[in-house]
C-alpha positions as CSV (number, residue, x, y, z in Angstrom):
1,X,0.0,0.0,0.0
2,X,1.2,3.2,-0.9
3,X,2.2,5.6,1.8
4,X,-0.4,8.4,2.3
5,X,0.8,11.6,3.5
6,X,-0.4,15.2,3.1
7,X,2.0,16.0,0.3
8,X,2.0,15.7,-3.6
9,X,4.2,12.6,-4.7
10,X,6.0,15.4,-6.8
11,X,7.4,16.9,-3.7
12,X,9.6,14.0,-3.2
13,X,12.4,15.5,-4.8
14,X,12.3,18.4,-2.7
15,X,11.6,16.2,0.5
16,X,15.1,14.3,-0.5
17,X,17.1,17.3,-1.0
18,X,15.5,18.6,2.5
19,X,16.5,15.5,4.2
20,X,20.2,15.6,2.7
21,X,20.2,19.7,4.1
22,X,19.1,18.6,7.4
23,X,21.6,16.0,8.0
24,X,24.3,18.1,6.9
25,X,22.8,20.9,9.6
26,X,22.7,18.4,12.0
27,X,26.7,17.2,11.6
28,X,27.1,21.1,11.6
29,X,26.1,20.8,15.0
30,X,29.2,18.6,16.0
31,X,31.2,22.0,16.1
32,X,29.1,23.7,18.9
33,X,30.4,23.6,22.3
34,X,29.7,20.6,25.4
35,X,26.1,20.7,25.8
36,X,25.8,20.6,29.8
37,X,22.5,19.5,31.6
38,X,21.6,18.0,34.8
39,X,21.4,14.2,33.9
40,X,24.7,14.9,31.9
41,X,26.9,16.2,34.6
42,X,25.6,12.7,36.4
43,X,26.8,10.7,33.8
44,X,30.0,12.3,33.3
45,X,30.5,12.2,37.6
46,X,29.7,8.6,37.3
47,X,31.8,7.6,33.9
48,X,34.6,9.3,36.7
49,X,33.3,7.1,39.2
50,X,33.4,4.0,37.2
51,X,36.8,4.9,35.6
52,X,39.3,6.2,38.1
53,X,37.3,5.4,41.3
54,X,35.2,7.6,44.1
55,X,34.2,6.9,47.6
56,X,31.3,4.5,47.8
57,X,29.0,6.8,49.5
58,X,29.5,9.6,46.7
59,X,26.2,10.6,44.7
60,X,28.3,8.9,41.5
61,X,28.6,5.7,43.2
62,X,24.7,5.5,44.5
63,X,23.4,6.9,41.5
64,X,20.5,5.0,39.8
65,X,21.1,6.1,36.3
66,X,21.4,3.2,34.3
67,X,25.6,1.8,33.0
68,X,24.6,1.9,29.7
69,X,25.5,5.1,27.7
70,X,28.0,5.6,30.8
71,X,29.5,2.8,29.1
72,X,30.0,4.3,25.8
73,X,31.8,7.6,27.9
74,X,33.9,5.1,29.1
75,X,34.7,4.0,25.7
76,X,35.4,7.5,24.1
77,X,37.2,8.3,27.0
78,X,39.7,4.9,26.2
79,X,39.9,5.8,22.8
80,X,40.8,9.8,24.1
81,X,38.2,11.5,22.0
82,X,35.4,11.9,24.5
83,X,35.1,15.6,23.4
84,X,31.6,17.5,22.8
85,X,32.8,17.1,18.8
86,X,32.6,13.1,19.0
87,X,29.2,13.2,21.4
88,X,27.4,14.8,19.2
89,X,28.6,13.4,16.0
90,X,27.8,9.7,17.8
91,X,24.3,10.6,18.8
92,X,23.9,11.9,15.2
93,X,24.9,8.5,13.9
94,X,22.5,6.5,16.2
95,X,19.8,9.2,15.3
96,X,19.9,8.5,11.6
97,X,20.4,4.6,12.0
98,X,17.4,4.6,14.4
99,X,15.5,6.6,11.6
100,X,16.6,4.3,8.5
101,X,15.3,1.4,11.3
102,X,12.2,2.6,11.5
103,X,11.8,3.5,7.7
104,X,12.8,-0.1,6.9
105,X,9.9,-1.5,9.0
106,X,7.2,0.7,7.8
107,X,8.5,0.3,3.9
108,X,6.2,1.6,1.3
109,X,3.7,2.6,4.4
110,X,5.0,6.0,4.5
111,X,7.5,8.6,2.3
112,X,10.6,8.2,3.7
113,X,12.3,11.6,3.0
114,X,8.7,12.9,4.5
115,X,9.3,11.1,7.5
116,X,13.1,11.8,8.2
117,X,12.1,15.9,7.4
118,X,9.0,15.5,10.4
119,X,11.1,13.5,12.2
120,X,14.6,15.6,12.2
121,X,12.5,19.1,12.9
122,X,11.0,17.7,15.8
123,X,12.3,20.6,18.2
124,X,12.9,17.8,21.3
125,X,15.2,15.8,18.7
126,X,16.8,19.1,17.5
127,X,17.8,20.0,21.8
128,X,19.1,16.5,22.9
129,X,21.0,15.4,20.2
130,X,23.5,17.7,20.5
131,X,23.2,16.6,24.5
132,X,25.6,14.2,26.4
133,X,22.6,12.2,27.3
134,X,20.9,8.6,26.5
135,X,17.9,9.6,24.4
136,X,19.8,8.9,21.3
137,X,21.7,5.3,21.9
138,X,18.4,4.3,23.4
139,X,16.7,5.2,20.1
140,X,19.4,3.2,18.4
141,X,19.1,0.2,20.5
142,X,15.4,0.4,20.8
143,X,14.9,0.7,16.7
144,X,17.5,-1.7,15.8
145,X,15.5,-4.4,18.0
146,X,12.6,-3.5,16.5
147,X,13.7,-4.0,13.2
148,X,15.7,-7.2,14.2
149,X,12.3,-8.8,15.4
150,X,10.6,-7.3,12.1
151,X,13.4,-9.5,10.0
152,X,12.4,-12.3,12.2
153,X,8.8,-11.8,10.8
154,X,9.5,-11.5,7.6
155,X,12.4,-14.4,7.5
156,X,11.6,-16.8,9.9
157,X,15.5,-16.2,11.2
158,X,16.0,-17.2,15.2
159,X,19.5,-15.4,14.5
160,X,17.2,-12.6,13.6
161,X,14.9,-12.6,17.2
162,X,18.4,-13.5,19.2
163,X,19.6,-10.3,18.0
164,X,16.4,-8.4,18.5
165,X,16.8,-9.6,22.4
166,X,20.3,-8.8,22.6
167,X,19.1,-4.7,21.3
168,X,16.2,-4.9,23.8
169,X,18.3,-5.8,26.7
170,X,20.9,-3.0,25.4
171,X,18.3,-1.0,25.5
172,X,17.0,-1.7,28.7
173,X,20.7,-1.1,30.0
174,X,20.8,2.5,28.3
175,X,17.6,3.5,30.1
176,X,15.7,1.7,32.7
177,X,12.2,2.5,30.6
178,X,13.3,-0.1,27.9
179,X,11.6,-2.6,29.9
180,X,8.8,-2.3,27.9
181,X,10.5,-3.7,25.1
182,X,10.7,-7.1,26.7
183,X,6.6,-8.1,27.3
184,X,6.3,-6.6,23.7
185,X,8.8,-9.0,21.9
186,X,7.2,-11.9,23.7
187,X,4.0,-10.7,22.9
188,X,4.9,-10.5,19.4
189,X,6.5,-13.8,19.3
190,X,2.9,-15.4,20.3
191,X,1.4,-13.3,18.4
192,X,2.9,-14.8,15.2
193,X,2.7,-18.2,16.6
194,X,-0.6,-18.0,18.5
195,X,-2.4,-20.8,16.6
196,X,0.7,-23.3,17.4
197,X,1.2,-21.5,21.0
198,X,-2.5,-22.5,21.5
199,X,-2.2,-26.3,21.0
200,X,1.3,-26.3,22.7
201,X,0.2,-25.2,25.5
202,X,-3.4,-27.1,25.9
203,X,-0.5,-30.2,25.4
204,X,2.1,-29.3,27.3
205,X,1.4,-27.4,30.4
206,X,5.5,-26.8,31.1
207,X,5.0,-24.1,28.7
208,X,3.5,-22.2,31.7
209,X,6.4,-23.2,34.2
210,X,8.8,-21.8,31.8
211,X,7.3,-18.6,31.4
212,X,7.0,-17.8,35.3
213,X,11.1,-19.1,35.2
214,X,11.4,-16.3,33.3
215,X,9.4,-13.8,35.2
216,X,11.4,-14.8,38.2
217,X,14.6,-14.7,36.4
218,X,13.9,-11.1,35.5
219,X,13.1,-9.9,38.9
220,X,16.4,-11.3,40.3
221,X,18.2,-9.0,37.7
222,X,16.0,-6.0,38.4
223,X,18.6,-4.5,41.2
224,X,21.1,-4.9,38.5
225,X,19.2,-3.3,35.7
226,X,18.3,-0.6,38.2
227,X,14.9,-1.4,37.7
228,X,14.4,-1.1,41.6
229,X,15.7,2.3,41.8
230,X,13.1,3.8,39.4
231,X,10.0,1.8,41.0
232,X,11.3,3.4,44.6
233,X,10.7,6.7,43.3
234,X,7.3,5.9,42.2
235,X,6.2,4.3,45.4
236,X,7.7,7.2,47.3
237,X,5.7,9.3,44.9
238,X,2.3,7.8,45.6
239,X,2.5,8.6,49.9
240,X,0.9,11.9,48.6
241,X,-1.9,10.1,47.3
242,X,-3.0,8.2,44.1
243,X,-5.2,10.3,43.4
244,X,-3.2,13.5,43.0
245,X,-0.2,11.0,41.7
246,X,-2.4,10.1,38.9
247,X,-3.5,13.5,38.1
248,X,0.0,15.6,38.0
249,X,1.3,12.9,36.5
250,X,-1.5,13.2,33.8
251,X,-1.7,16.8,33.5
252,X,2.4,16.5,32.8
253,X,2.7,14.2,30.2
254,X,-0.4,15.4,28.1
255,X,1.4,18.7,28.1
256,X,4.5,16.9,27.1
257,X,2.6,15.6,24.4
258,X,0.5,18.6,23.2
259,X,4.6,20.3,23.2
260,X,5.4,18.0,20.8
261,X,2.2,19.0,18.7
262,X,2.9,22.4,18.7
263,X,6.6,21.4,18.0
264,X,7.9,24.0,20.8
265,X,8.2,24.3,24.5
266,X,5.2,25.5,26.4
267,X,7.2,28.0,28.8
268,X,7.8,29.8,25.2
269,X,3.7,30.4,25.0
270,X,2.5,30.3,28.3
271,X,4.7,33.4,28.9
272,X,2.4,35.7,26.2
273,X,-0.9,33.2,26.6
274,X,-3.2,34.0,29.9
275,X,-2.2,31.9,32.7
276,X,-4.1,28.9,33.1
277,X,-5.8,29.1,30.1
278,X,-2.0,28.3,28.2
279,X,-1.0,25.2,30.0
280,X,-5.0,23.8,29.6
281,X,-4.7,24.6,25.8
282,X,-1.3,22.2,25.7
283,X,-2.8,19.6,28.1
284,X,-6.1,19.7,25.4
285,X,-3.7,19.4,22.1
286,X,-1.4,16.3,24.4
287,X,-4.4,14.7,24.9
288,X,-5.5,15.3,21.2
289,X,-2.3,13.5,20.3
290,X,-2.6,10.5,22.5
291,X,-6.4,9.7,21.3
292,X,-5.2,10.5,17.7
293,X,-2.6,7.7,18.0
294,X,-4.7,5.5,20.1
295,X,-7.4,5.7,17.2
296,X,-4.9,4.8,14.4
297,X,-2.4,1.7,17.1
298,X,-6.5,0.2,17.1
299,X,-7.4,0.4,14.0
300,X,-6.2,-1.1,10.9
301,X,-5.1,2.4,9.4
302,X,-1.8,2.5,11.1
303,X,-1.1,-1.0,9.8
304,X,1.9,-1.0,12.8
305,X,3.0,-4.5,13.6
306,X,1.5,-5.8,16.9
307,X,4.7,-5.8,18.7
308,X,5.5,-2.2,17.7
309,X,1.5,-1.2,19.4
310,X,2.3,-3.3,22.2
311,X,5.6,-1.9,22.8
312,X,4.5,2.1,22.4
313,X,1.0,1.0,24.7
314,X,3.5,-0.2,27.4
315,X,6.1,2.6,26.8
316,X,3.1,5.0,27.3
317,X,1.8,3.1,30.7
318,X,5.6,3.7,32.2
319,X,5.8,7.5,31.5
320,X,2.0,8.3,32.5
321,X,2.7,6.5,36.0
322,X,6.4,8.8,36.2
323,X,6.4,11.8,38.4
324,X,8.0,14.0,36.6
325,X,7.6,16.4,33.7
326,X,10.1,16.7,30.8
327,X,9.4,16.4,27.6
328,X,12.5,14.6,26.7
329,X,10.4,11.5,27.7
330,X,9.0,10.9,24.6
331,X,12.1,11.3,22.7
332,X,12.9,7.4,22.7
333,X,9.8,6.4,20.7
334,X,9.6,10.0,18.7
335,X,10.7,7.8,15.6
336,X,7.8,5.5,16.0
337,X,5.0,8.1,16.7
338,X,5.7,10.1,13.7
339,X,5.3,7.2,11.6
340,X,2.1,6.0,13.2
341,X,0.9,9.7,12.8
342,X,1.7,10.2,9.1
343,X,-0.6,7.1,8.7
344,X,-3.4,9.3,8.9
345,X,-5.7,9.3,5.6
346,X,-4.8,12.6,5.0
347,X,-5.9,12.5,1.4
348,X,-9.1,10.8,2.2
349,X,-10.6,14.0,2.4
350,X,-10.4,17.5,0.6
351,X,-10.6,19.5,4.2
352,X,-8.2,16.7,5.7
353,X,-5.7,16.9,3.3
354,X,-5.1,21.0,3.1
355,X,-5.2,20.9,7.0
356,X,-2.6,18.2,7.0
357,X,-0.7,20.6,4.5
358,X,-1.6,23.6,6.4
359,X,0.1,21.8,9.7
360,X,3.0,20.3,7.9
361,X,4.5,24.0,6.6
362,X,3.3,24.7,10.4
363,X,5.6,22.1,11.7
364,X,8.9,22.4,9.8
365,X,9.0,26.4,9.6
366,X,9.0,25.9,13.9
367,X,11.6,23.2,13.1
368,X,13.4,25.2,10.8
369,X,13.6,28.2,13.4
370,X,14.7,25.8,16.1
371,X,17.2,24.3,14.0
372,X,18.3,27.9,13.1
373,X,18.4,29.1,16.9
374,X,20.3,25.9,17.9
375,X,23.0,26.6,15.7
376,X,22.8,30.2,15.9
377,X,23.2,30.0,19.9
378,X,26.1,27.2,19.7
379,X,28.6,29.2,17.2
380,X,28.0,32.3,19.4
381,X,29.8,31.4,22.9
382,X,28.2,34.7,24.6
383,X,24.7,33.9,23.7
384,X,25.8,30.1,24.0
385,X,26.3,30.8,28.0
386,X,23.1,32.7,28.6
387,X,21.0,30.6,26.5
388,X,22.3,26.9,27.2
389,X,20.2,25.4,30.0
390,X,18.4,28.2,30.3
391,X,21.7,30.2,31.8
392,X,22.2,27.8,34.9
393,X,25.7,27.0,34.0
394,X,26.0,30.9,32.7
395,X,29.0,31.5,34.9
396,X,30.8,28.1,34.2
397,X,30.3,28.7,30.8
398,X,31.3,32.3,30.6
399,X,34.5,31.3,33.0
400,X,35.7,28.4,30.5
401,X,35.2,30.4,27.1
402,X,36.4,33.9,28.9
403,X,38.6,33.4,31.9
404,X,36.1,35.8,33.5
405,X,32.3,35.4,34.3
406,X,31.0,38.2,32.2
407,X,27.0,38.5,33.9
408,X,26.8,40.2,37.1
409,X,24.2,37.9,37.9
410,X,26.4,36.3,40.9
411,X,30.5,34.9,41.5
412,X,29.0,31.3,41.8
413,X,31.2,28.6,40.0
414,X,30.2,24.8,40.1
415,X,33.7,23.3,40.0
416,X,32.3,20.3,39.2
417,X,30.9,21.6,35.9
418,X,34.0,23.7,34.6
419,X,36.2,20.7,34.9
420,X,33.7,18.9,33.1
421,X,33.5,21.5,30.6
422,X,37.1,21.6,30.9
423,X,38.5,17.9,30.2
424,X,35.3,17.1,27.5
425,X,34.7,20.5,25.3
């Protein structure tokens, strides 16, 4: 079936040389300076930790933060090119193998240089790939299980699924979330077998008994995969009440959503739009987006393999139960919900298909600005200082590029962050 998408198949010429442009912008980005956030200066403290050692009651050493991409710090730093040039230029390549992943599973389905444009304007993609942080590798991991299991499918090749289990528990080891990759690979595995899994299992009731080995197997790793850490947090959470828990939690990740929608952060609008009316417009459009892919994972329009809706339904469950608000959450399975999306029948209607056009130019003139503004800010190290973070490290920043902090905003210096700045710009 032929991919529909609100865009003449003429434009596909201009979609490829788009997509060419915006890789090149995005390698461009390999020349901006070290990227510092919060999670980052953790992985960095702990890749120190790891490395050359720390006291065991340090936050590195107690740290829940999966090993995963600290691993691949660890690497760099062996091979002596950890610098912000080589982080940024790695996260690029698991970005665009993560994409090609996805494209490969979805095939004729939808327009690939249509869905690598959506996909590489996405303004979340645009911030945290140029970030020392895990959203990227997990993508890779994530994608290239996903796609491992699809040539499974299509080839009947147990190399094939071995190799989508090895991804998934690389994945799981990048980010603790990757869980959900598990129960949806099993899933998909009776899925395709379900006639045979049927009669195997009204024969041979072991079946069963193997299954709950399994279960148990994974709960003994679950300290190890850090698994426990995460669930701590959500049970301390829930002593103010599963009520609110639910509800905060709610109100946060449908305005994650309706960010990604809007294809910019809400703080940027709710500044200009009247107070509570702002953030109840982004929690509407989030929740928008979740029905609208609900609506296409159940129906037949998405045509999305089974272990691909499983895996994004179980995704979803984790974040909606996580109490905390970033939009950087949905990063890991961005690839996947702009292809589900673009399966939308935009052309099966006249209004339908000039609002899906309408939106589109919407979409990537917001991407093209935030693609403009990222690179703008990163080759300009004065705005770089006040603008990365939001101008928490303004001072480290102004200290390393300057030799002097420059604001008069305070003399505070996080030694911690300059030498990081210091040993990996």
């Amino acid at each position: 079936m032929n991919a529909i998408a609100p865009v003449n198949p003429g434009m596909n010429k201009p979609f490829r040389l788009l997509t060419i442009l915006l890789v090149l912008v995005y390698l461009a980005g390999c020349f901006t300076p070290l990227h510092i956030h919060f999670d980052s200066i953790r992985y960095f403290n702990i890749k120190d930790c790891l490395e050359h050692g720390c006291p065991p009651d340090s936050f590195a050493a107690t740290d829940y933060l999966p090993y995963g991409y600290t691993g691949l710090l660890i690497g760099l730093s062996k091979l002596g090119i950890l610098h912000s040039f080589t982080i940024i230029l790695v996260n690029c390549l698991y970005l665009f193998a993560g994409l090609y992943f996805v494209q490969k599973i979805f095939g004729p389905l939808i327009n690939p240089f249509l869905y690598v444009t959506v996909a590489l304007l996405s303004w979340t993609v645009i911030k945290f790939v140029a970030h020392p942080l895990s959203e990227m590798q997990y993508i890779f991991f994530s994608m290239a299980s996903l796609y491992c299991f699809h040539r499974y499918i299509k080839n009947k090749s147990y190399g094939q699924l071995g190799l989508s289990f090895l991804f998934a528990i690389l994945t799981v080891l990048t980010r603790a979330v990757g869980i959900s990759l598990i129960p949806a690979l099993f899933l998909g595995i009776a899925w395709q077998h379900r006639a045979e899994l049927k009669r195997i299992i009204q024969k041979n009731k072991a079946v069963l008994l193997v299954l709950l080995v399994l279960a148990v197997v994974l709960a003994f790793f679950a300290k190890q995969l850090k698994i426990l850490d995460y669930t701590s947090l959500l049970t301390n959470q829930l002593h103010h009440g599963v009520g609110g828990f639910l509800g905060e939690n709610l109100k946060n990740h449908f305005r994650e959503l309706g960010e990604l929608l809007v294809n910019m952060p809400s703080s940027k609008l709710l500044n200009v739009l009247p107070s509570p009316a702002g953030l109840v417009l982004f929690i509407v459009l989030g929740i928008g987006v979740f029905a609208w892919l609900l609506y296409l994972l159940c129906t037949k329009k998405s045509e999305a393999p089974f272990h691909i809706k499983m895996y994004l339904l179980f995704y979803a469950l984790i974040i909606f139960n996580w109490p905390y608000y970033d939009p950087r959450f949905w990063v890991p399975v961005l690839p996947l919900i702009v292809a589900i999306l673009l399966r939308t029948p935009f052309n099966s209607r006249p209004l339908l298909k000039w609002l899906g056009r309408l939106f589109l130019v919407y979409f990537m003139a917001t991407g093209a600005f935030a693609i403009g503004y990222a690179l703008y800010t990163g080759f300009r190290k004065e705005e770089f200082a006040k603008k990365q973070a939001s101008g928490v490290y303004r001072n480290e920043y102004e200290l390393y590029f300057f030799g002097k902090v420059q604001s008069d905003t305070g003399r505070v210096v996080d030694q911690n962050v300059l030498d990081i700045l210091k040993k990996y710009d």
